[in-house]
C-alpha positions, 0 to 999 in steps of 0.5 A: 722610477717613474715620473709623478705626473703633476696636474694644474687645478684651476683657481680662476680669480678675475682681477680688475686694475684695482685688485682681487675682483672675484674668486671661487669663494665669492661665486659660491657666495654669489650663489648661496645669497641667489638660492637662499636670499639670506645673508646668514644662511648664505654665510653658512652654507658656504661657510663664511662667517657673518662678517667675512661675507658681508666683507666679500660683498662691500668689496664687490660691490665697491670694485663692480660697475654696478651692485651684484648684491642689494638689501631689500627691505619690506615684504611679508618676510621682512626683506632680505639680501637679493643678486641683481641681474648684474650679479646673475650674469657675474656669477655665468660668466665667471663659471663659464670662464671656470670650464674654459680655464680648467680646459686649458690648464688639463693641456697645459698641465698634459704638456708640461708633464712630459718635461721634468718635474723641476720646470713645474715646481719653479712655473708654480713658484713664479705664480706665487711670487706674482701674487698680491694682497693688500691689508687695506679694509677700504678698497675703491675704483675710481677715475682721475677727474683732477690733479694739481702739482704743486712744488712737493707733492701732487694733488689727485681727485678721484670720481667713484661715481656720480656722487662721490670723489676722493682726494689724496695727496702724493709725492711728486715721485710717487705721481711720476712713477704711476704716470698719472693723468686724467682719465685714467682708471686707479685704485684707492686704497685706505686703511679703516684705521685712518678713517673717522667717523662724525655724526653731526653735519655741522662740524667742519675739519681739515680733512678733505675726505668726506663721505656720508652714508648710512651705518649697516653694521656695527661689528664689536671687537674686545676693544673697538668696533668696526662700523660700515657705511653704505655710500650712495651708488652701493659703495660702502666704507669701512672705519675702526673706532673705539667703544667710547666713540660709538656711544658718545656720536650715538651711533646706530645701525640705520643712522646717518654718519660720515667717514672722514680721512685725511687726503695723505691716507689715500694710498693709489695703485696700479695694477700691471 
């Protein structure tokens, strides 16, 4: 019997340290807000849904040196969602890199199909068990700009940019297996269920992270709500929090609020 000639197809993800950076989906969404310059429309020709696209845009934007996408406001047509320049060179990059790695993969998979059909499946399985995903909403980049040991843990600062850092907390293990230092690039992980949101500036807590922003949307579920800041520099933060709250804090699309968490629900990775 002959031979099933097997053939590689190309996924090409780009990851930076800090995780899953872009992937074929985002391209296209890249694309469909450079063509359409809507964000619903975007979502819909890609398809996506409102949510999932705006999502894939706070992570982007959250993970890239600068913003590959903004919000513009004003206008005969009342504003809408543009690709900087950085996101128009993103998105040539990305498709240039695509052809190459389509290319290499048709060698690759030519070569391998002269083998046995085992060695393929067992290649493909090893891709698959090297593949990671975190279910953390909040996803930063950042560098290490301070850390101070104490006799149990370690605490670490991280610069995101030029006006916000963050602070976690780890154990003196956790510290030494990542190998920390200043100066190093690390990831930042939170869950949107560890984050608090305060609306009135005069109001202190204990927590040591503190981010203000601006709500850009409020995403209603059966029994929370998913509120999003956008943070200075096109960094955003993502929190979770009871119907009740939303209307007590007088929360609003276009309001002032701070997303406050704890220093022990940072979680820091680094990728290999």
């Amino acid at each position: 019997m002959d031979q099933i000639a097997h053939r590689l197809r190309s996924r090409l993800e780009v990851d930076t340290e800090f995780g899953s950076f872009l992937g074929d989906t985002r391209i296209r969404l890249l694309e469909a807000i450079d063509k359409h310059g809507s964000i619903s429309q975007a979502a819909k020709a890609v398809p996506l849904s409102y949510k999932s696209a705006w999502d894939a845009i706070d992570a982007m934007n959250n993970l890239a040196d600068q913003p590959l996408v903004i919000r513009s406001t004003g206008g005969k047509n009342g504003g809408g969602t543009l690709l900087t320049e950085y996101g128009h060179k993103t998105v040539a990059l990305y498709r240039a890199l695509e052809a190459e790695y389509q290319a290499a993969l048709d060698r690759l998979s030519a070569s391998m199909n002269d083998g046995l059909a085992s060695d393929f499946q067992q290649f493909r399985q090893l891709l698959k068990r090297m593949s990671m995903k975190t279910s953390a909403r909040n996803q930063f980049a950042g560098q290490i700009v301070g850390l101070r040991e104490g006799h149990v843990d370690f605490e670490v600062r991280l610069k995101l940019d030029e006006t916000n850092e963050l602070v976690a907390v780890i154990t003196r293990e956790s510290a030494e297996t990542l190998g920390l230092s200043i100066g190093m690039e690390i990831s930042a992980l939170v869950k949107s269920s560890s984050v608090l949101l305060l609306s009135d500036p005069t109001i202190r807590t204990t927590a040591r992270n503190h981010l203000w922003g601006e709500i850009t949307r409020i995403h209603d579920g059966p029994v929370n709500a998913e509120v999003t800041l956008a943070l200075p520099g096109g960094r955003s933060v993502c929190a979770v929090v009871t119907h009740d709250s939303v209307e007590k804090l007088g929360l609003a699309v276009g309001e002032q609020a701070c997303a406050v968490f704890k220093a022990s629900a940072v979680i820091l990775c680094l990728y290999a």
